[in-house]
N, C-alpha and C positions, 0 to 999 in steps of 0.2 A: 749503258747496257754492257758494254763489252767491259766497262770498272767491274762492276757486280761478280759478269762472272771469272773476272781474273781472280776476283779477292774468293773466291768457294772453294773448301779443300776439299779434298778428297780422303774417305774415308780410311784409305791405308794408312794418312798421314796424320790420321789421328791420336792419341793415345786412349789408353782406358776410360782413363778419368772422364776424357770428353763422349766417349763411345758412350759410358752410361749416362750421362748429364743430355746426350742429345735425345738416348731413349726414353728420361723422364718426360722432356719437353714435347716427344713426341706421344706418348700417351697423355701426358694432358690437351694437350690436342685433340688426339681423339675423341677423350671422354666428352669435349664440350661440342666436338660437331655432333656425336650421337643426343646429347640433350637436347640441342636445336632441331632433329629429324626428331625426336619424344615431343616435342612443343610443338610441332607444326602439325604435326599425326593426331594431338590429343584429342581434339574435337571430332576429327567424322574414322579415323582408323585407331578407338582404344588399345585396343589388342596390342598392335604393332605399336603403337608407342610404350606400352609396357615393355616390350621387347627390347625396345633401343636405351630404354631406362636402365634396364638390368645390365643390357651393354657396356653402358657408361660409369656403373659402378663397378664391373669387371674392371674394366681400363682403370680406373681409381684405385682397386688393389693392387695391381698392376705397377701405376705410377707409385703407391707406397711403400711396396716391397722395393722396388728400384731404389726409393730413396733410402730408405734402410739400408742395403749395400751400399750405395755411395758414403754415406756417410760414417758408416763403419772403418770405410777403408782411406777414404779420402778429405772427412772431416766435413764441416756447414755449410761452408760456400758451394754454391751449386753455378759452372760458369753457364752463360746463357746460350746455349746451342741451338738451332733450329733448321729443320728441314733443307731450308734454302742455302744454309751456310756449308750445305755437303753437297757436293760433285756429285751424281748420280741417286743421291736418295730418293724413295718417294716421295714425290709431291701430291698433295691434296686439290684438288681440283673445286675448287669455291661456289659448289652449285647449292651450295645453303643459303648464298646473298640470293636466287632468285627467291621471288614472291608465287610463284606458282610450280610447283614440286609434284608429282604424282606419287603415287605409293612404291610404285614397277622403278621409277627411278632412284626413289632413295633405296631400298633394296640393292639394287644393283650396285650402288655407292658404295652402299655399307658393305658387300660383300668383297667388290673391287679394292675394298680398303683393308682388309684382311691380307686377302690374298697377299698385295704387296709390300705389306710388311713383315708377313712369316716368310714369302719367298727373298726379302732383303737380307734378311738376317741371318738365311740358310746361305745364301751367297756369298753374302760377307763372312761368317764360317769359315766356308770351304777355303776364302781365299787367303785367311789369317793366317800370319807365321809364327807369331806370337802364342804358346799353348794356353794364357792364361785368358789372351783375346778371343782366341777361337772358344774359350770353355764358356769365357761371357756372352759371346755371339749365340752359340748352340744352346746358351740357356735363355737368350731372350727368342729365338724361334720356337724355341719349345713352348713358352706362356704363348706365343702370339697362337699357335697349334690348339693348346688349349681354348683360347680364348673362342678359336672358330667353333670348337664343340661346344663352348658352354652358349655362343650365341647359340646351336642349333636347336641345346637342348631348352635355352628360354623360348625360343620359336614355337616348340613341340606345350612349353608349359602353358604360355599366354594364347596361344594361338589354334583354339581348340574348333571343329568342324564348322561349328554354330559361329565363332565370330571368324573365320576364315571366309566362310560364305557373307557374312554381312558386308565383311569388308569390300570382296570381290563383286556384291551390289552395290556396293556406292563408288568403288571405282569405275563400274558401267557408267552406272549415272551419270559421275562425273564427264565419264566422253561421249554420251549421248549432250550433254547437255554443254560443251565447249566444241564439239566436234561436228556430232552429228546434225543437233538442230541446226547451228545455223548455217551449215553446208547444205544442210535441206532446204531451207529457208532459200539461201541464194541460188540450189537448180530451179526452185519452183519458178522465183523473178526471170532467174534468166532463162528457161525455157518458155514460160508462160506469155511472158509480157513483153517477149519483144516478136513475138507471134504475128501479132498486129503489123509492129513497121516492115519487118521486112515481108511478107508475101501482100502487104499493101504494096509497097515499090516493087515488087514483083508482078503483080499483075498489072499494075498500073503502066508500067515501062518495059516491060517483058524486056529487057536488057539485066542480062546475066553480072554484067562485072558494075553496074549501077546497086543493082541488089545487092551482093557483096560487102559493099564500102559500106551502107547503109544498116546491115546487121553486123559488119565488125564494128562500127563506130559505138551503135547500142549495144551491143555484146559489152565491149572495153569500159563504154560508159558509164554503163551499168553498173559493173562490176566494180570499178571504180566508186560509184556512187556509193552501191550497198557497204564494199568492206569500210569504206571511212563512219559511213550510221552505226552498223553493229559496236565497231571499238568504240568510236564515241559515245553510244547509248547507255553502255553499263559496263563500269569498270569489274565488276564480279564480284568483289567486296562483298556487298548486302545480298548479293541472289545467290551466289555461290554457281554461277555458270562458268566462272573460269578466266583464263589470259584474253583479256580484251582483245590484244594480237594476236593471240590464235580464232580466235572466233572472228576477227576481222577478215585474215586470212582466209578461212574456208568461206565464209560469204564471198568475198569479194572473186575469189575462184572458182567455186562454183556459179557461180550469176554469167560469168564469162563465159563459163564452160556451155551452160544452160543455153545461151544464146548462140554461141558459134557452132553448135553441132549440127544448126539445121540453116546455120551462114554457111560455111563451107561449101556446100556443094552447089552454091551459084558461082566455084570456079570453074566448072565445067561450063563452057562457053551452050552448049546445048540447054534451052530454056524450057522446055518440058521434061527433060532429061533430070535436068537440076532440081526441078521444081518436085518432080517425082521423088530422089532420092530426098529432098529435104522433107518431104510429106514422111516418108518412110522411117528419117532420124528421129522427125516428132512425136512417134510411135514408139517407138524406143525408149524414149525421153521420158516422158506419161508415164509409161511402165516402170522403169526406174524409180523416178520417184512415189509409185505407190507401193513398189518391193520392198523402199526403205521405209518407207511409214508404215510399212506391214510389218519391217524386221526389227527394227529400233523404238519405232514410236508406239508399237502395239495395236496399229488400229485394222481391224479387218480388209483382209485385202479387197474385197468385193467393196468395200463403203469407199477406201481410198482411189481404187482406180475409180471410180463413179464419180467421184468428187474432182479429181485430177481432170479426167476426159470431158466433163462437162464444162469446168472454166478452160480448158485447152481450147473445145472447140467453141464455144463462145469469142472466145479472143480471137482465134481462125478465123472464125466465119466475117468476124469485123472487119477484119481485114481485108478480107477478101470481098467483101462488099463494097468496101471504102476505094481499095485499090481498083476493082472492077467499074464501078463506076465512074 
């Protein structure tokens, strides 16, 4: 590591030659991360992958006007420069090797990658002594300047109300269906189903820090159990619900969460006390979850809470029969 970065110069200690040989390599750079956010968009955001299309043949003019000066001035060989091999330059941030990408993030990319390239150039500008460096600096911030307009204006071309709105429906989609369901999924378990054990150990032992251990074990359990099903069940490939480990994730968090909100308050050593405030979280809980199936899933809130408070209190009542007894 510390090889690496002894051997990186620094831009001052550049010359011209390599100044432009680095900005070819870096717009080819560019151009091919923008095709890979065009290839990964193509199927459910056309729109915006036409956008990054037009992007990357910006960048491609870009890189061939570059090479035309270079080679006007400095002849065919072009030395191999790269991002890493300069002290301070930007660096690209390699969030194109992941397999699950949102629209919001590559946007943000794309635009983070602008930014710091026109703001490099204008830097390096300012800081040149050289007037024929500065005039090559201030004329590659200038294209990079350009360039953010001509994205804007392909943005405004390709990305007209009707597919701006489709798009921003399938990106819901996409987070009801990696986010919401099965965070859903895992408050319903873990408020639902662990209903049973613990106000069963509750009534049955009326021992406050008994009941506790007993709903955080099922709580963690649970939780545990659910997010390892979810990622294992569907890698997202063929259904298009998304990062197995995000959706592992909110199951498995939510399931915990579902269960510990009406575990907790058997730390209150008071057993009616407790048992009250837990009845009261369970209240809570229900309603929650039919707010969300009401606000994401679409399902009437009357049919949801109905649905909810009837398997809640089903499971209650087991419990409390079983532990009663």
């Amino acid at each position: 590591m510390l090889t690496a970065l002894s051997s990186r110069r620094r831009l001052r200690d550049l010359s011209e030659k390599e100044i432009l040989a680095l900005a070819i390599s870096s717009e080819e750079d560019d151009a091919r991360i923008y095709r890979h956010y065009a290839d990964h968009l193509r199927a459910e955001y056309p729109a915006s992958a036409a956008v990054f299309d037009g992007m990357a043949l910006e960048e491609d003019g870009h890189r061939r006007a570059l090479i035309d000066l270079f080679t006007s001035r400095f002849g065919q060989v072009i030395p191999l420069i790269r991002r890493e091999h300069v002290a301070g330059f930007h660096m690209r941030r390699p969030v194109w090797l992941k397999t699950q990408m949102s629209l919001d993030v590559i946007r943000a990319e794309a635009a983070k990658m602008e930014r710091e390239a026109g703001a490099f150039y204008e830097s390096a500008a300012a800081h040149a002594t050289d007037a024929a460096t500065r005039k090559l600096l201030g004329d590659l911030a200038q294209a990079e300047s350009a360039h953010e307009r001509a994205a804007d204006q392909l943005t405004k071309t390709h990305l007209s109300d009707d597919a701006s709105a489709a798009e921003s429906q399938t990106e819901k989609r996409q987070f009801i269906l990696t986010w919401v369901q099965p965070g859903l999924a895992g408050l319903m378990d873990g408020s639902v189903s662990t209903l049973a054990p613990i106000f069963a150990t509750a009534f049955a032992t009326q021992n406050t820090h008994t009941t506790f251990l007993v709903g955080l074990a099922a709580s963690v359990g649970a939780g545990i159990s659910m997010g390892f099903t979810e990622a294992a069940a569907d890698d997202g490939r063929i259904s298009g619900r998304g990062s197995p480990l995000k959706r592992g994730i909110a199951t498995g968090v939510m399931t915990a969460l579902g269960g510990l909100g009406h575990a907790l308050p058997y730390l209150i050593p008071n057993f009616h006390l407790a048992t009250t405030i837990a009845m009261i979280v369970v209240f809570f809980e229900l309603w929650a979850i039919a707010w969300i199936q009401n606000r994401y899933m679409e399902t009437p809130f009357l049919r949801a809470a109905f649905q909810v408070v009837l398997g809640g209190a089903l499971v209650f009542a087991a419990g409390v029969l079983i532990g009663g007894g």
